[in-house]
C-alpha positions as CSV (number, residue, x, y, z in Angstrom):
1,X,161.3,105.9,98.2
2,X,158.1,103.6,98.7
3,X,156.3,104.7,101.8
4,X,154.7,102.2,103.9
5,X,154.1,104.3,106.9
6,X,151.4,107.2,107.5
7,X,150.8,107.1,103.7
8,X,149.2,110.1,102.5
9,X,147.7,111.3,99.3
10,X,150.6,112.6,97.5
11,X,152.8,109.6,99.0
12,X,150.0,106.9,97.7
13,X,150.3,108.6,94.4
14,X,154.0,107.5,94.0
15,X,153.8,104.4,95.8
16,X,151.7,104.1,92.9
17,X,154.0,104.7,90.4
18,X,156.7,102.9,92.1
19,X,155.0,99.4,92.4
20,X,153.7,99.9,89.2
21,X,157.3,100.1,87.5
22,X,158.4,97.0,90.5
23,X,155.6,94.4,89.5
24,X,156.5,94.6,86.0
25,X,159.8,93.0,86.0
26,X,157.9,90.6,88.3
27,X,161.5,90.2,90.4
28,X,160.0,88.2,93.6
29,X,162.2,90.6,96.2
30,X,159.4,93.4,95.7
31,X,157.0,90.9,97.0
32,X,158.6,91.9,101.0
33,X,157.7,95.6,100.2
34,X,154.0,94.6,98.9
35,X,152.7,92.6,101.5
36,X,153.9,95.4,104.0
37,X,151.6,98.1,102.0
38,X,149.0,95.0,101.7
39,X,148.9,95.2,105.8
40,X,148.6,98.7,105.8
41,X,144.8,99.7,107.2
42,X,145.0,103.2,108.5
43,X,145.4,106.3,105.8
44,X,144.7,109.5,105.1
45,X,143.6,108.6,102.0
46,X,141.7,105.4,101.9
47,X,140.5,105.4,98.5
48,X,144.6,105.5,97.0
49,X,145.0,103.2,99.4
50,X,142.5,100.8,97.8
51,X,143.4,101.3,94.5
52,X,147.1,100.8,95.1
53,X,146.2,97.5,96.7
54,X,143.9,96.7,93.8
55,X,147.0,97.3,91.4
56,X,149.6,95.4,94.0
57,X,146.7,92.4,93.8
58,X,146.7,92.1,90.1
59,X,150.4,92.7,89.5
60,X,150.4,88.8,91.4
61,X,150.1,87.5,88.3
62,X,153.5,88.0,87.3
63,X,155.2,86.6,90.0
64,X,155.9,82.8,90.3
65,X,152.9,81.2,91.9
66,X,154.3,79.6,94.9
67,X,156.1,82.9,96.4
68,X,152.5,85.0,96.1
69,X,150.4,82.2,96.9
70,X,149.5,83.2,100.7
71,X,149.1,86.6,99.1
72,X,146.2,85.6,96.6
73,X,144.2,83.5,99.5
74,X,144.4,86.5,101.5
75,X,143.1,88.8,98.5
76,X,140.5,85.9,97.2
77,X,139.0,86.6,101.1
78,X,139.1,90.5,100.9
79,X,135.9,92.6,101.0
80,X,137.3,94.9,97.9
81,X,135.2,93.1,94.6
82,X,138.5,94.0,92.2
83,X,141.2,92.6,94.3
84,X,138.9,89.1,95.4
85,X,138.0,88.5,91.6
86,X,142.0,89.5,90.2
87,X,143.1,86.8,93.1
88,X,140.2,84.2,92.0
89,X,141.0,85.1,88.3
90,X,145.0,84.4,89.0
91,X,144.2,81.1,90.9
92,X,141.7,80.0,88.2
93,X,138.5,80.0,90.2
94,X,135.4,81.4,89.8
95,X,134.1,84.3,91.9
96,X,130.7,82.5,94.2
């Protein structure tokens, strides 16, 4: 059901959904299916995209820290404000 290719609107809307009801058992085999809509950089709708990267970023929080750890450096480097400070926040440093 989670679409990780040529995501449009109505798919990013239940990708959504769908990660939101994955992170919160916080079982590390979603992590796979994260990072792959993490990579994603094309859409047709950019700003789902972002936000369902901004909720896949602070959802990190309930994995174990050593199987999302590459995750959070790559988000404490990201351009997007919400996703850098939730990864800063997770890894208890402050935003510069």
């Amino acid at each position: 059901l989670l679409k990780k290719f040529y995501i449009r609107e109505e798919d990013a809307i239940l990708n959504e959904w769908i990660v939101r009801q994955l992170v919160g058992t916080g079982n590390p085999w979603a992590i796979s299916y994260m990072e792959t809509i993490m990579a994603v950089r094309l859409t047709l709708s950019p700003q789902r995209l972002s936000r369902m990267k901004e909720i896949l970023y602070e959802s990190l929080e309930h994995f174990p820290r050593q199987t999302v750890q590459s995750l959070l450096e790559r988000g404490s480097k990201s351009w997007n404000r919400k996703i850098r400070a939730s990864c800063l926040k997770i890894m208890g440093q402050k935003e510069s």
